[in-house]
C-alpha positions as CSV (number, residue, x, y, z in Angstrom):
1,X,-47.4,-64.6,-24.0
2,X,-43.7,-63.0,-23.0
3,X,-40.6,-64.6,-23.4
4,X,-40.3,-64.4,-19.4
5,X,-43.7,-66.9,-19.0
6,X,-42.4,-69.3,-21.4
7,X,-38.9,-69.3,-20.0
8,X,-40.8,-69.3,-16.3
9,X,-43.1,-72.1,-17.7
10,X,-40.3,-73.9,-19.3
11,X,-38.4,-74.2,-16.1
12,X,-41.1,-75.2,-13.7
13,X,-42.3,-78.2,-16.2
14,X,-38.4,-79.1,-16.1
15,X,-38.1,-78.9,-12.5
16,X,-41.1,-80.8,-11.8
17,X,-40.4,-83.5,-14.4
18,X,-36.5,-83.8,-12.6
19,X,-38.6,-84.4,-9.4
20,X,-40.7,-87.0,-10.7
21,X,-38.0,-88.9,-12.3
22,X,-36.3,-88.8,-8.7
23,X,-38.8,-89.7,-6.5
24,X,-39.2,-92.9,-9.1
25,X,-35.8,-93.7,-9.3
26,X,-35.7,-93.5,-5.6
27,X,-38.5,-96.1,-5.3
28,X,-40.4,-93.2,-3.4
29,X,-43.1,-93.2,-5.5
30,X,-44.1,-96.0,-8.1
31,X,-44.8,-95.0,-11.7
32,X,-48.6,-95.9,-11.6
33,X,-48.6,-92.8,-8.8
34,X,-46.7,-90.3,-11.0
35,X,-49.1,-91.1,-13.6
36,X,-51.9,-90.5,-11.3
37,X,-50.3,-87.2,-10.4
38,X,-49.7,-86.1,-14.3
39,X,-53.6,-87.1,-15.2
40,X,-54.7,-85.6,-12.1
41,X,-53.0,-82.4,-13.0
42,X,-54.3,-82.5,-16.5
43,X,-57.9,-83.5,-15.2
44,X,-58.0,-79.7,-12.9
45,X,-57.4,-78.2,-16.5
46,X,-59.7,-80.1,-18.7
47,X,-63.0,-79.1,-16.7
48,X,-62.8,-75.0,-17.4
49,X,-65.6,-73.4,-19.1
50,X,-65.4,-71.7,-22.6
51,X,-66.0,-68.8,-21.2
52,X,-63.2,-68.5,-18.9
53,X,-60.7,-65.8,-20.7
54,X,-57.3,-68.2,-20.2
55,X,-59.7,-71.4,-21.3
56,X,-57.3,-71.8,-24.7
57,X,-54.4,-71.9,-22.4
58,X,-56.2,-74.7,-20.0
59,X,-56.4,-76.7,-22.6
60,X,-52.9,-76.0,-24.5
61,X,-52.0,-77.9,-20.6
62,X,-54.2,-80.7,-21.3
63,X,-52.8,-81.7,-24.2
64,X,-49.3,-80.6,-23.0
65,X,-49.9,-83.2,-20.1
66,X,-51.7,-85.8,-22.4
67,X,-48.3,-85.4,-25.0
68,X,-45.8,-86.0,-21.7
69,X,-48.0,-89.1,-20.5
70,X,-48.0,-90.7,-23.5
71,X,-43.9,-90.2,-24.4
72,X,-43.3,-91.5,-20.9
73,X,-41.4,-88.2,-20.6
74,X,-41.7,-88.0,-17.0
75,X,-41.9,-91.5,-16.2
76,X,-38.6,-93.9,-17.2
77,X,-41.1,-96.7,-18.8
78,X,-39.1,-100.0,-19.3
């Protein structure tokens, strides 16, 4: 993978994390939705067959997602 995906991939994951902090702290959306949203996300990823060529990278998400969900990265846990 090239330095520009990571550094593209880096920056969408921080963006997105920013907005789901926001739209918690701003009592937009509760935390039990964000964390609906983050399984959600990880759930279109964990279904992909072996046999698809960017399977390794599906499931580098999954865990990516699984690793975010349970630091409570995205979500402000009290």
């Amino acid at each position: 993978m090239s330095l520009l995906n990571d550094v593209s991939g880096t920056a969408a994951l921080t963006i997105c994390e920013s907005l789901l902090l926001a739209l918690n702290d701003r009592k937009i959306l509760p935390e039990t939705e964000i964390v609906g949203i983050l399984e959600d996300a990880a759930a279109a990823h964990a279904n992909v067959p072996d046999t698809d060529p960017k399977s390794d990278l599906h499931a580098a998400v999954v865990i990516l997602i699984n690793n975010i969900l349970a630091g409570g990265n995205s979500v402000r846990r009290r």
